[in-house]
Residue, then its C-alpha position, 0 to 999 in steps of 0.5 A: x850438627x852446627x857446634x860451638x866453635x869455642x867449646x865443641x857443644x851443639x847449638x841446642x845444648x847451649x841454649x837454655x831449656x825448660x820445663x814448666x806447669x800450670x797449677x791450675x791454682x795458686x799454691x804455697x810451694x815449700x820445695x821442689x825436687x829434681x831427678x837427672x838421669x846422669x850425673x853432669x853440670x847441669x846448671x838451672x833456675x827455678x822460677x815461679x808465676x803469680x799472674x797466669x805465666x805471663x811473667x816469671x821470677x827466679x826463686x833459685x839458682x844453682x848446679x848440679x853434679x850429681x845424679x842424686x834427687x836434689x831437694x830446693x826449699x822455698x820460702x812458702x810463696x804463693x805461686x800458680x805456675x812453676x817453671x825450671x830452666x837448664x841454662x847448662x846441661x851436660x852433652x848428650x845427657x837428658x833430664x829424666x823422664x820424670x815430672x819434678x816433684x813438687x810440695x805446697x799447699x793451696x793458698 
């Protein structure tokens, strides 16, 4: 398994990853949730789409260390695709096999 040579993590780990769903409409989501399975650091973006996926726009950015449901309010945009992307997740540590939840409305 190829490493990091600076810090020890495999390739993979280092390279950002995602999760992302087409909405099949244009929707005002007013939050996401997100569940990880273990505790970590895992850093991740939200983003969203307006024009069928082709571009997207970062909404949010943050961490997290804790296993805990995190819950990110939006400002109510309209959007029809949403997309979450892991620029850091911990080694060996997996988001959880679960879809994030997500609340809106149709526009």
């Amino acid at each position: 398994m190829a490493t990091h040579a600076l810090i020890g993590l495999p390739r993979q780990m280092l390279r950002p990853q995602w999760w992302e769903s087409d909405l099949e409409g244009v929707y005002v989501l007013s939050a996401v949730t997100l569940r990880f399975a273990n505790p970590g650091g895992y850093s991740y973006e939200i983003q969203t789409s307006t024009d069928d996926r082709v571009t997207w726009h970062t909404v949010c950015m943050a961490m997290c260390n804790s296993p805990d449901a995190v819950t990110v309010r939006s400002q109510g945009t309209g959007t029809s695709g949403i997309r979450i992307v892991f620029n850091r997740t911990p080694e060996a540590l997996r988001l959880a096999r679960r879809s994030p939840g997500t609340r809106g409305s149709p526009q």
